[in-house]
C-alpha positions as CSV (number, residue, x, y, z in Angstrom):
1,X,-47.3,91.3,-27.8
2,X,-47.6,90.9,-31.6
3,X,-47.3,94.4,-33.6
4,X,-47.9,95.2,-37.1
5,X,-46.6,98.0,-39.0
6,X,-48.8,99.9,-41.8
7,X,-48.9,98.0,-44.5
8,X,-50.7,95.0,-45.9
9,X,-48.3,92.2,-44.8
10,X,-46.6,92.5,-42.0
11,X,-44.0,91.3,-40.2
12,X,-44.3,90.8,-36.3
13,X,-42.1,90.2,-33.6
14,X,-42.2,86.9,-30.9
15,X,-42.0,87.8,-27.3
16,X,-38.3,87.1,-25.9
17,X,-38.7,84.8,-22.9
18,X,-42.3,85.8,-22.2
19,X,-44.9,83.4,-22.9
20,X,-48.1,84.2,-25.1
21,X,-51.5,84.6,-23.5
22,X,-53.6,82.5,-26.2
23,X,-57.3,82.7,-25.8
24,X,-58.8,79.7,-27.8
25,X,-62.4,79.1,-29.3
26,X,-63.0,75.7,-30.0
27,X,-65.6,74.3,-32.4
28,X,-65.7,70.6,-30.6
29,X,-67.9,69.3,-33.1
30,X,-65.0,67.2,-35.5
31,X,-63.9,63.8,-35.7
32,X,-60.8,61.8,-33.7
33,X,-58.1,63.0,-35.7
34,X,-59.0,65.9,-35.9
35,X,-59.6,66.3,-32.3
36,X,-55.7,64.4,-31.8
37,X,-54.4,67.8,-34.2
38,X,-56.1,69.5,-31.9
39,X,-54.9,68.6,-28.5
40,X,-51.0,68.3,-30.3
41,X,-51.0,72.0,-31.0
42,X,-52.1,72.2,-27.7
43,X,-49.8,70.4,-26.1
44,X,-47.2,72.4,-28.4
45,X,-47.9,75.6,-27.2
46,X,-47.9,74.6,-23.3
47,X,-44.8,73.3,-23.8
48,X,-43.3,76.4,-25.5
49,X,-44.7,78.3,-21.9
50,X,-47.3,79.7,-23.6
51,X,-50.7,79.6,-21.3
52,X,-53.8,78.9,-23.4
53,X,-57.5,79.5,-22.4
54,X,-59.9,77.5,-24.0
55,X,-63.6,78.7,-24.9
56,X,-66.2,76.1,-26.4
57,X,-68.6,76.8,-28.7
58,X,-72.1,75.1,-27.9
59,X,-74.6,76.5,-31.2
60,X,-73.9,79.0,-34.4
61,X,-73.1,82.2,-32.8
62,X,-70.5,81.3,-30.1
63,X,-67.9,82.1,-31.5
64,X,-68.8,85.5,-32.6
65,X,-69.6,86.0,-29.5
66,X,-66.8,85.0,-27.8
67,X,-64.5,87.5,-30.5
68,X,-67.1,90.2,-29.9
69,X,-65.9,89.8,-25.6
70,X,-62.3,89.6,-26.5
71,X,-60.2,92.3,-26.8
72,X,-56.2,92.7,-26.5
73,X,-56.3,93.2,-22.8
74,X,-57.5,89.6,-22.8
75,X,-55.7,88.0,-24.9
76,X,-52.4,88.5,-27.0
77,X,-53.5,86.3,-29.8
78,X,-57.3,84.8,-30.4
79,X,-57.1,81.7,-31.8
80,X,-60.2,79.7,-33.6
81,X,-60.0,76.4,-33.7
82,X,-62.3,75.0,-36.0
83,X,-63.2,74.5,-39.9
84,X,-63.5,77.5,-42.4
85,X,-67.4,77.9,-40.8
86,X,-66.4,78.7,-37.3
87,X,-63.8,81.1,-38.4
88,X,-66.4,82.8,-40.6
89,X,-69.0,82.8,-37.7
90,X,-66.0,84.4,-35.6
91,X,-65.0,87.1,-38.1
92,X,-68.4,88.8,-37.9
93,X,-67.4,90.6,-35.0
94,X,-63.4,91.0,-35.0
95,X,-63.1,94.6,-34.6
96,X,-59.9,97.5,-34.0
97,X,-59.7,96.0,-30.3
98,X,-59.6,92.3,-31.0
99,X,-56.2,90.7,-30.5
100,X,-54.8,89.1,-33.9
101,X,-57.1,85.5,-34.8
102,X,-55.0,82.5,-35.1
103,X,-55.9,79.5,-36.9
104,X,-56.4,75.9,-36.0
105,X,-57.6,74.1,-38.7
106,X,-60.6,71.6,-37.2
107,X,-62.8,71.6,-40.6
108,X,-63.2,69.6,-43.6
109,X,-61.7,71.9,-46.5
110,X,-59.7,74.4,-44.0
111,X,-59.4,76.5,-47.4
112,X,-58.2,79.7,-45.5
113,X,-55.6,77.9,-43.7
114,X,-53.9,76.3,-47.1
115,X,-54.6,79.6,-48.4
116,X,-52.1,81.3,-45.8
117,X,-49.7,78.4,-45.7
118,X,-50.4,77.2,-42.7
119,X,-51.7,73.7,-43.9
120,X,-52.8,71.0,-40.7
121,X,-49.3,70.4,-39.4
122,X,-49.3,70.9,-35.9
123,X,-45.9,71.9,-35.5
124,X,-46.4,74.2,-38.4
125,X,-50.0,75.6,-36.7
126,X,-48.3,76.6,-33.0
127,X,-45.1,77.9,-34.9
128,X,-47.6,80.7,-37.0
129,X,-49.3,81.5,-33.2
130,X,-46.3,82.0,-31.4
131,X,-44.2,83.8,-33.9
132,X,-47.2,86.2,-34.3
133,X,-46.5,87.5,-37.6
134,X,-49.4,89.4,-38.5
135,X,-50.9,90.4,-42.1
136,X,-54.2,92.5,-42.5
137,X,-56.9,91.7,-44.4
138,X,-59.9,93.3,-45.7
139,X,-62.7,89.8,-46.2
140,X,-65.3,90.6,-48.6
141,X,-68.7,90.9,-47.8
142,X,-71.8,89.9,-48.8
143,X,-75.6,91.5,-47.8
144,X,-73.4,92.8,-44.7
145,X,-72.0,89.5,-43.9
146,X,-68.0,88.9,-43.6
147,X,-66.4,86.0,-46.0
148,X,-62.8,85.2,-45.9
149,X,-62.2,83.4,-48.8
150,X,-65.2,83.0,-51.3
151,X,-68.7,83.1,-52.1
152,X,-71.2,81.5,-54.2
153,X,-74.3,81.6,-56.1
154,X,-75.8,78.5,-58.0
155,X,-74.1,75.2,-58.0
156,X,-72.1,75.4,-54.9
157,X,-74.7,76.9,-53.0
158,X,-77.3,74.3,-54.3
159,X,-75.2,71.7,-53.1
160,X,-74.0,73.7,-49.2
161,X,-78.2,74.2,-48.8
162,X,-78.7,70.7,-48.9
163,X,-75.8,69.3,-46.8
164,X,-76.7,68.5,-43.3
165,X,-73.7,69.3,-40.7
166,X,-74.2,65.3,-39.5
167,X,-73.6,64.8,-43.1
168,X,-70.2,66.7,-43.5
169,X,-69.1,65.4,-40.4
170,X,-69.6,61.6,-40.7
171,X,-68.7,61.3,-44.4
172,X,-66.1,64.4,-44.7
173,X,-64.8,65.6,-48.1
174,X,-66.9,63.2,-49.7
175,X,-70.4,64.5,-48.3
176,X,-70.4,67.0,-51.2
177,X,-70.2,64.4,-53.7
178,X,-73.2,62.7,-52.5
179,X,-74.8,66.3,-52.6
180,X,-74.1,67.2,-55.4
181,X,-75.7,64.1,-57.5
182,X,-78.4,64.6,-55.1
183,X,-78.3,68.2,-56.4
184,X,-78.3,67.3,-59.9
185,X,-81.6,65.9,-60.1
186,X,-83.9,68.2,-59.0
187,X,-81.7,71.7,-59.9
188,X,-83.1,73.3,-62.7
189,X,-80.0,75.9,-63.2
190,X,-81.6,79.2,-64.1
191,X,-79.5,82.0,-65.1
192,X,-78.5,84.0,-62.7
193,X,-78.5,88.5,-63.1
194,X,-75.4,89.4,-62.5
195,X,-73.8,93.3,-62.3
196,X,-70.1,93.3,-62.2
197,X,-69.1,96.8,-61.5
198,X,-72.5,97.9,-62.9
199,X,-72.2,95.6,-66.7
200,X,-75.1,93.2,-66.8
201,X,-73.8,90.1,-66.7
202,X,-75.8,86.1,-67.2
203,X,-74.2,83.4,-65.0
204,X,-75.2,79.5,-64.3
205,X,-73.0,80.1,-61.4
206,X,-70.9,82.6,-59.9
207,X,-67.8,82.3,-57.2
208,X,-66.6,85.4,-56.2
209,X,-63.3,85.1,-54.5
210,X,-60.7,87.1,-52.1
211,X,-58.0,84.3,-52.0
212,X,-56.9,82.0,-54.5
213,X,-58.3,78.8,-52.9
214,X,-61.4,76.8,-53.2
215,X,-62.7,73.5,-51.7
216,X,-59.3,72.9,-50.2
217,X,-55.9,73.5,-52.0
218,X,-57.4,73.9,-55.5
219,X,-56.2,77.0,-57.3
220,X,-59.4,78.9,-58.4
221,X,-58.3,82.4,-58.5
222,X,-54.5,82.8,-59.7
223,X,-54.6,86.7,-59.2
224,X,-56.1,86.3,-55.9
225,X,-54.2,88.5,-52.8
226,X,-56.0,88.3,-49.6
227,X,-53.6,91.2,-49.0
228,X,-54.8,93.6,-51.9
229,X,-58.2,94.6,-51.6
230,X,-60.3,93.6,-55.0
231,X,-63.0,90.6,-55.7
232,X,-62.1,88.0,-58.5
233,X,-65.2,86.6,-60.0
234,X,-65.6,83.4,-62.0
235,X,-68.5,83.3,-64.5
236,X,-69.7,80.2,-65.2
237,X,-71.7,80.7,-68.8
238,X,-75.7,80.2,-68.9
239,X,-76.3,76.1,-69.6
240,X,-77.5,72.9,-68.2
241,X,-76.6,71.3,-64.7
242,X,-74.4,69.0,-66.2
243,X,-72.6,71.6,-68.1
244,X,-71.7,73.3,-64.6
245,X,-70.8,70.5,-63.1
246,X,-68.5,69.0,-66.0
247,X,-66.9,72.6,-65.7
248,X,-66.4,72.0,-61.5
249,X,-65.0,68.5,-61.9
250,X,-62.2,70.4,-64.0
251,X,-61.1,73.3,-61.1
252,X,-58.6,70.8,-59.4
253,X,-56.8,70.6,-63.0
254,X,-56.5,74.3,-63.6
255,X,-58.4,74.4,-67.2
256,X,-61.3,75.5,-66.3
257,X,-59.4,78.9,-66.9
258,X,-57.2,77.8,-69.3
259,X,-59.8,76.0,-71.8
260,X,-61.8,79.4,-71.5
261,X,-65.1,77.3,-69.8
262,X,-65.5,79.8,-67.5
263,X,-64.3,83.9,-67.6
264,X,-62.5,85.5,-64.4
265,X,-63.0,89.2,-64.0
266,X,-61.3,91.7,-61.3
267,X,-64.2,93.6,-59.7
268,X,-64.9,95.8,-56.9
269,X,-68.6,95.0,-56.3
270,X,-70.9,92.5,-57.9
271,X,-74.8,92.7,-57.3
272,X,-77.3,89.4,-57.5
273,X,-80.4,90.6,-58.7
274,X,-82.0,87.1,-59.3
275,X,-83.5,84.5,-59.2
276,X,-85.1,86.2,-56.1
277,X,-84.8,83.7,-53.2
278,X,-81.7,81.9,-54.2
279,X,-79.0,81.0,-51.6
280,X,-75.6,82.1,-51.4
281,X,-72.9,80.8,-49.7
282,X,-69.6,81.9,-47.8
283,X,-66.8,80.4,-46.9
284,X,-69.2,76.8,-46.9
285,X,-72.3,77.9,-45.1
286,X,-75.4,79.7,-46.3
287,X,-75.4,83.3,-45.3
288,X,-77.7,85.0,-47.6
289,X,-80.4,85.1,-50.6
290,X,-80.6,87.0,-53.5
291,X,-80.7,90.0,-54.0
292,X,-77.1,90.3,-52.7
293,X,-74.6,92.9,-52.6
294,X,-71.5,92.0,-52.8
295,X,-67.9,93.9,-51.9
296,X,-65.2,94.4,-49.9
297,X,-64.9,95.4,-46.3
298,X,-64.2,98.5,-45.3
299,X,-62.3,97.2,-41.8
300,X,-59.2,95.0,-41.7
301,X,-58.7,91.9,-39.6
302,X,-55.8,91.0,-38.1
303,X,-54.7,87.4,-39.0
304,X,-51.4,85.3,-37.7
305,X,-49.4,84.0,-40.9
306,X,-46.5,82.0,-41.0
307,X,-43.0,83.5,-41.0
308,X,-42.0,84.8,-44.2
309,X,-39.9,83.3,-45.7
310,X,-36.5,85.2,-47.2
């Protein structure tokens, strides 16, 4: 089975001639190919003499549920296969007893899984079950709720409150585009009241992020370590709609940072205090309104990773 030892990252070890008992839950709701990545790692990991069990998700909720049943009697790894919502649906219940989560990346960013390394190779995807190398990781959280990755208030969330799951589905990457513009002309961009380790702090729009990803493989959060414990929060100044987004369109190019446009601060907590009512999102759903708390997880989760590399 896989072990861990006691610190952050850990190494595990593969089972010698035995094969895995992989317990999958499957978000079915994707498109062809990625359906075809699906049933690939699949077929990878029956080949390899691994046995795999496959749960379906039906509505939001499933796959909480089915992590919440699972424990390591079960299973030896619990693998979600899905985008970066069903992992975050399946999160909110991984507890002491659940069996390490693997990652099949079904989704349309799969920021987590680019954040670990693991990418959308299927080769790549059963190689990081099977080898079962394990690191722990404390998600943030937000009002109570688990986030792996990121969370935001303003723009982003403006945009995730308007985007239909038929929309992201049919139209991918590119959905969020056409919500955006649709965004733009009706978002009036108020300031938002921010405390960052209790200083008062004026946003257009805040991301606070665990990793370093965001929307994909973009580098948001160079100091990001989803093996330390801290928040990395990216201040957005008080302006127009336009002037956030202009400031957006530059994250793939990595000034945003570097042209000071926006500020990055290590925290430990940051509290929303208004506009009372607004969304926030996590990990690219909408999982709570302001006023928000926002920190770090006391519990770890256990989470496959690929093999280190020495």
């Amino acid at each position: 089975m896989p072990t861990d030892d006691q610190g952050p990252t850990t190494g595990g070890s593969h089972l010698q001639g035995q094969g895995l008992k992989i317990r999958v839950v499957y978000n079915p709701r994707t498109g062809h190919k990625r359906e075809t990545r699906f049933h690939a790692v699949l077929a990878l990991l029956e080949a390899g003499g691994h046995s795999c069990e496959i749960l379906t998700t039906r509505e939001a909720g499933d796959a909480a549920a089915f992590v919440r049943e699972t424990t390591s009697g079960d299973a030896d790894i619990l693998a979600i296969a899905g985008g970066d919502g069903t992992i975050n649906d399946a999160v909110q219940c991984a507890g002491p007893q659940t069996p390490p989560l693997g990652l099949i990346p079904l989704g349309t960013a799969n920021v987590l899984a680019h954040e670990l390394g693991i990418g959308t190779d299927p080769h790549k995807i059963a190689s990081c079950l099977t080898e079962a190398h394990v690191l722990k990781m404390q998600p943030g959280q937000v009002n109570g709720h688990r986030f792996m990755m990121m969370t935001g208030i303003g723009l982003d969330a403006q945009v995730v409150s308007g985007l239909s799951r038929a929309t992201k589905t049919l139209f991918g990457k590119a959905a969020y585009l056409l919500e955006v513009f649709r965004t733009l002309r009706h978002w009036s961009c108020p300031p938002l009241s921010v405390q960052m380790d209790g200083k008062a702090v004026q946003a257009a729009t805040l991301i606070v992020s665990r990793g370093k990803r965001y929307g994909g493989t973009f580098v948001l959060a160079p100091s990001g370590d989803l093996a330390s414990p801290g928040l990395h929060v990216t201040v957005f100044p008080p302006g127009g709609a336009m002037s956030v987004f202009g400031r957006f369109l530059l994250i793939p190019t990595g000034l945003l940072l570097r042209l000071g446009l926006a500020v990055q601060h290590p925290v430990r907590t940051v509290e929303i205090l208004g506009p009372s009512g607004d969304p926030i999102q996590a990990d690219g759903d909408i999982v709570a309104h302001v006023p928000a708390q926002i920190s770090v997880c006391d519990e770890p989760i256990r989470l496959c990773v690929p093999k280190p590399q020495h």
